[in-house]
N, C-alpha and C positions, 0 to 999 in steps of 0.2 A: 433850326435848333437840332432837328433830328441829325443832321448830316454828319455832326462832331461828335454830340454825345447819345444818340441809340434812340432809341423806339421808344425807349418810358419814357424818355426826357422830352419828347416830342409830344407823346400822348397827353402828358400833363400839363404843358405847354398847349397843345390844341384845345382841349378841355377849358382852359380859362378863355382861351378866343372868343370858343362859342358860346362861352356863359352870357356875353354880351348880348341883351334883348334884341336889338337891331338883325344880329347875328348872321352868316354866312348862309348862302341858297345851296342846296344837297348837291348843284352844279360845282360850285368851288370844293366842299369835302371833300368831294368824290375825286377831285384832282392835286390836293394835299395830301389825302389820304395813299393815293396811289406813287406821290413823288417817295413819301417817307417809305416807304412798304417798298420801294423799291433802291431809295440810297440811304440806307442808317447806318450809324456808327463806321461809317466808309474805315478811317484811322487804322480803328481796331480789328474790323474782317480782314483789312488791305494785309494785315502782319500776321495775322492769323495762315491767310492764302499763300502770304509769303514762304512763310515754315512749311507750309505743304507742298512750293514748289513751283508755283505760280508764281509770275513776275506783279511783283505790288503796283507799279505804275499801270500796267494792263489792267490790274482789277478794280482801278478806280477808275480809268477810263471809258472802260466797259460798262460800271453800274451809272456813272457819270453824263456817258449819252444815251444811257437806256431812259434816266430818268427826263433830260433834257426831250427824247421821243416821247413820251408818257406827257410832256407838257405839251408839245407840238398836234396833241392825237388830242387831247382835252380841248384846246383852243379848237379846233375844229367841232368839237362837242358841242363843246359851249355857245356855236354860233346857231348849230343845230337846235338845241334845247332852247335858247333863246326866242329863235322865230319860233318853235312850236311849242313856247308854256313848259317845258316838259324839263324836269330838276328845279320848278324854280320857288318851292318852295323853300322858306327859314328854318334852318338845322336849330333845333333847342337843345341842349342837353337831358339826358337822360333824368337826374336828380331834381328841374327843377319842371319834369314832368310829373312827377312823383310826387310832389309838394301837396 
């Protein structure tokens, strides 16, 4: 979601994910959290970058395998945390700690 339309659209889009009780372990967050935070609104920076100079196919390329690395670095995390407990608690949302 984040990839097309930007960081809010993502944010509010994750937000309802994790409203689900069952809900994702802070090991998954932490590697959606880092894909979006690293490739949003690609389109629109791509044209943005473009006007300033930089070649648009390079700059999606570039945030494209950065984010692809970012998964490849988590999947090793993940194997980590996993044999050692460690992230694997359930992400709640903030509001329905509040309740």
């Amino acid at each position: 979601m984040g990839l097309l339309s930007g960081g809010y659209g993502a944010v509010v889009t994750f937000f309802y994910a994790i409203s689900d009780p069952s809900g994702y372990t802070v090991a998954e967050v932490s590697t959606l959290s880092a894909l979006i935070l690293m490739a949003h609104a690609l389109p629109i920076e791509s044209k943005i970058s473009k006007l300033l100079g930089v070649d648009f196919f390079k700059t999606i390329f570039f945030r494209l395998f950065s984010a692809i690395l970012i998964i490849r670095i988590s999947f090793f995390i993940h194997i980590y945390a996993k044999a050692s407990k460690l992230l694997s608690g359930v992400v709640g949302a903030l509001y329905y700690l509040l309740k």
